[in-house]
N, C-alpha and C positions, 0 to 999 in steps of 0.2 A: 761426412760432417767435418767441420774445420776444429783444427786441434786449438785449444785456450787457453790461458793460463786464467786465472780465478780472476784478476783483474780483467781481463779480457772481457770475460762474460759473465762478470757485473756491470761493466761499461756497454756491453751490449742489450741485459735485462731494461738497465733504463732507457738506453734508447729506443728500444720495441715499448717501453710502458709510454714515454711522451708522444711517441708515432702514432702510439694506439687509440687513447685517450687525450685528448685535450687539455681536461682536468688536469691531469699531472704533472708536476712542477717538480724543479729540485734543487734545493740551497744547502747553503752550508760556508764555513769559511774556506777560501781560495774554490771551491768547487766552480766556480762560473770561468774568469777566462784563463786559471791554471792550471785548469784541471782535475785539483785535486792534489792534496801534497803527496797520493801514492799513481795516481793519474787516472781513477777508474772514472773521473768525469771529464774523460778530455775528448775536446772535438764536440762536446753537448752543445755548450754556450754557441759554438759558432755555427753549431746546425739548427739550433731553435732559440735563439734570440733570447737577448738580454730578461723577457719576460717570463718564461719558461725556466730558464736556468741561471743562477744567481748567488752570487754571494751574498754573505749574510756577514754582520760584526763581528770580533772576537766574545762572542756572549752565548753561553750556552744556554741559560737559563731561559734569554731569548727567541731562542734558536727552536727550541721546544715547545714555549710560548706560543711565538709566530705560526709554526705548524700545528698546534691544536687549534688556533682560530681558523687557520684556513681549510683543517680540516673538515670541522664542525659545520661550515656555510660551504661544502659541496666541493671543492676540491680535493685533490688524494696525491699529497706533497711528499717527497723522499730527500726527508733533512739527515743531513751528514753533520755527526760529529768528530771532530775528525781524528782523535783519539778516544778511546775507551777511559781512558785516563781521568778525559776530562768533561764525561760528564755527568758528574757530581753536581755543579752548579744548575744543572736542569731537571735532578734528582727531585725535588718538590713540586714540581711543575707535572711529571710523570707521575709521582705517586697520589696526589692532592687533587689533579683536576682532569689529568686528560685518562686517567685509567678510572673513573667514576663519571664519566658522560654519558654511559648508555643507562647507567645505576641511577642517577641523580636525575634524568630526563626519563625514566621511565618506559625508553625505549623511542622516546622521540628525536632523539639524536644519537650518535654514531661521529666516532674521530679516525677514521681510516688512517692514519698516520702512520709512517714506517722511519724511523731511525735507525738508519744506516752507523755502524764504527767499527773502525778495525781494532782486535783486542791482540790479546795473549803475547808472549814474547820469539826468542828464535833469532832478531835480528841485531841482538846487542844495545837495544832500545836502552836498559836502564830502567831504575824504579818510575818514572814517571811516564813513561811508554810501553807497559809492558803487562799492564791488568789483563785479570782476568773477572770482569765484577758481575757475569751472569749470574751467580745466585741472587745478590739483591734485585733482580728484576722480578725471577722464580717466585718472590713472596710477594708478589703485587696484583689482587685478585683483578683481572680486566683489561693486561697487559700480554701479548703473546710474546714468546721469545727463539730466536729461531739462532742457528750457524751452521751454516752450511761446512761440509769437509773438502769437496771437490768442484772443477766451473761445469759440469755439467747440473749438479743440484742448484749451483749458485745463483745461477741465472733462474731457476725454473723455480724455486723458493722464494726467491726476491721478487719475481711477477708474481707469484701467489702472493703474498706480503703486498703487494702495492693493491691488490683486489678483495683482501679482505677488508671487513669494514669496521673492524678492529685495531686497533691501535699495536704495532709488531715492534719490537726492538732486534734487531739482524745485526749481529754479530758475524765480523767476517775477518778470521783469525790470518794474521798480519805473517805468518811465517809459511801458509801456502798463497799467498796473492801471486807470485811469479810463477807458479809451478808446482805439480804435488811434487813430493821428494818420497824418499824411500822408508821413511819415520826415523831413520837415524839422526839424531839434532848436530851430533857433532861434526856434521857434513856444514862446513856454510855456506852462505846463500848463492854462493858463486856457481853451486853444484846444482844447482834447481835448473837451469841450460840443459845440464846432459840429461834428465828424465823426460820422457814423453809429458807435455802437455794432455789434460784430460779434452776428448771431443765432446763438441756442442753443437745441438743440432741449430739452424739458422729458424729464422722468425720467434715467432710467441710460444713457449710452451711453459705449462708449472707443474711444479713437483709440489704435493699438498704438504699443508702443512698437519704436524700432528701426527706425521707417517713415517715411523724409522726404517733401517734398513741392513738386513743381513748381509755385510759384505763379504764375509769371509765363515760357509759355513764350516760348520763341528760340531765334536760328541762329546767331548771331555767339562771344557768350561767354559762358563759364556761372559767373554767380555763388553760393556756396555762402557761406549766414548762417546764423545763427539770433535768436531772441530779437530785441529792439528793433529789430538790424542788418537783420531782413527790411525791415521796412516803410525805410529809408534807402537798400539798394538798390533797392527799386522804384521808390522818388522820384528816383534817380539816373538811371537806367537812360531813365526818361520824360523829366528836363531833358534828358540828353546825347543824345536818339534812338537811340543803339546798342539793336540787338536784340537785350538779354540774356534769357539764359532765369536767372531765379533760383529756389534753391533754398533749400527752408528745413529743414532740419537735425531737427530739432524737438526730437531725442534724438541725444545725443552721445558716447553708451555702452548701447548698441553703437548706432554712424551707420550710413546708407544707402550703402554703400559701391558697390554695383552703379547705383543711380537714377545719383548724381554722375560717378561714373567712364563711365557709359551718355551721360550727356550732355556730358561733356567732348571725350569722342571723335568725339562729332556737332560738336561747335563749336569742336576744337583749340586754345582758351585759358579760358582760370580767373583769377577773382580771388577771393576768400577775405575775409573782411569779418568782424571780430568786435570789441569793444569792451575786451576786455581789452587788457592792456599787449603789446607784440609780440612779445618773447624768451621762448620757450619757451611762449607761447598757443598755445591749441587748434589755430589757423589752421597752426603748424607742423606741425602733426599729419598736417592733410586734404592742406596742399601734399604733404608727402613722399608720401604713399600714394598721390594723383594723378599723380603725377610718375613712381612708382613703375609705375602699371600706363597709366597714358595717354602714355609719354613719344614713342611712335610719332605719336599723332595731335597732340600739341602745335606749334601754329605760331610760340608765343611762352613765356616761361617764368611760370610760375604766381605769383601777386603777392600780397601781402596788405596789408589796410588793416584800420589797427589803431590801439586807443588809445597813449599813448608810456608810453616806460620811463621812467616817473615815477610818483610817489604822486597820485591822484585830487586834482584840484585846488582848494581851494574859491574860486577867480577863474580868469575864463579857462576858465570848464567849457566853452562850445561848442568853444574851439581843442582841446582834449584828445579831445572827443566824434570819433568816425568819423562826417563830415555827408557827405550828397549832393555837395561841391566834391570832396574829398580822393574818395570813390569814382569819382567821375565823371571826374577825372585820370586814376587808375587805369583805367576802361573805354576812356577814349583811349589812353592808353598801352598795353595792353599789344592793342589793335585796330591798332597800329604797329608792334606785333614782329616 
């Protein structure tokens, strides 16, 4: 299998979904002939024509718009937002019409639509490139929400996403696109070169959605990530020697609620790790539920480690960042409860 870097094969998922399917179309700002401001559309435009792959205005609201219509009348379009940042302006558009068209028609229409954006921080982005805003999706009954951690899910998540018939929000976390890294953050991006690129097998394949994934097992405690935050608890988990068993999430709507809850109750603690801010993040999401059905097997109370209730910061990004110290507390800690 040929080795990827996550832009790699994203760039490759969509070009197996336009190959595949006709239907498939994919816009977004600069996505048609520059690629993409991080390049995961480059070479589209010029292999399937202006009609197929395309730019789209500086208008997110638009941008989302556009793709629930052409949804709704039988095409299965993968619009790019091309930060997480930004978009807010298409936030009513997602919540008010295209996540209520299977609800509102009764079942007689379906918006297969996949927006694509790269989130989270890592790259010295700054407050206005550097979101992390998967929870407000999480609350939107009819929306799935997916982020891959490595390119061999990425690809095979993203053609799952282009085939369901559901409308998917795919987050694709901005600080592995070149390369897994080691979870260390305070490695910068120059150092994603010397780590092996993930392998990817060639043609169409999908990784389902809804289906997490034990990457690292263990007895002691079970860590539940996704996105960047996998590979930081694995880095953790190795400095501290506790034997965590971590998981990685991959899809966050609807999550792996049997795998987590299965291995919390083998290991009776939990930590929760995710990069957004901590009031009302995801992570309070997965605590209550685990708390909820594992509270017999718990030895200690379930923890999270999280970016802080503050704006993404552009100084001081590693103190903001969730690194392998602040988890690796938490692994001691809550292996003391």
């Amino acid at each position: 299998m040929p080795a990827m870097t996550m832009v790699q094969s994203l760039n490759a998922a969509i070009d197996e979904a336009l190959a595949g399917n006709d239907k498939v179309v994919a816009f977004g700002e600069d996505v048609g002939y520059f690629g993409g401001v991080f390049g995961v559309t480059r070479g589209l435009q010029e292999k399937y024509g202006l009609d197929r792959v395309f730019d789209a205005p500086i208008n997110e609201a638009a941008i989302v718009a556009m793709g629930m219509g052409m949804a709704v009348n039988g095409l299965r379009p993968i619009a790019e937002i091309q930060f997480a940042d930004y978009i807010f302006p298409g936030f009513d558009q997602v919540v008010s019409e295209l996540s209520r068209i299977r609800y509102r028609s009764a079942g007689q229409y379906t918006a297969p639509l996949v927006i694509r954006t790269p989130c989270g921080g890592g790259i010295y982005g700054g407050q206005t490139h550097s979101m992390s805003p998967e929870a407000f999706f999480t609350h939107i009954p009819g929306v799935k929400v997916a982020m891959p951690s490595n390119p061999y899910d990425a690809k095979g998540m993203l053609l799952a996403a282009v085939e369901d018939d559901d409308p998917v929000i795919f987050f694709e976390p901005k600080r592995l696109y070149n390369g897994p890294f080691d979870g260390d953050p305070h490695k910068p991006a120059t150092s994603w070169a010397r780590h092996p690129r993930g392998e990817v097998p060639e043609g169409a394949y999908t990784v389902p959605l809804g289906v997490g994934e034990i990457v690292r097992p263990g007895s002691e405690v079970t860590v539940v990530a996704y996105g960047t935050m996998v590979h930081v608890a694995n880095y953790a988990a190795e400095k501290t020697g506790v034997d965590a068993e971590v998981i990685d999430l991959r899809t966050l709507v609807p999550w792996d609620v049997d795998m987590v809850t299965a291995s919390v109750k083998k290991t009776g603690r939990c930590v929760v790790l995710h990069e957004a801010p901590r009031t009302s993040g995801f992570g309070a999401e997965l605590a209550a539920q685990i708390q909820e059905d594992c509270f017999y097997s718990l030895e200690a109370p379930v923890l999270r480690v999280t970016g802080w209730d503050t704006p993404y910061p552009h100084a001081h990004e590693w103190s903001y960042f969730p690194g392998p110290d602040r988890v690796g507390r938490a692994l001691k800690q809550v292996m003391e409860g």
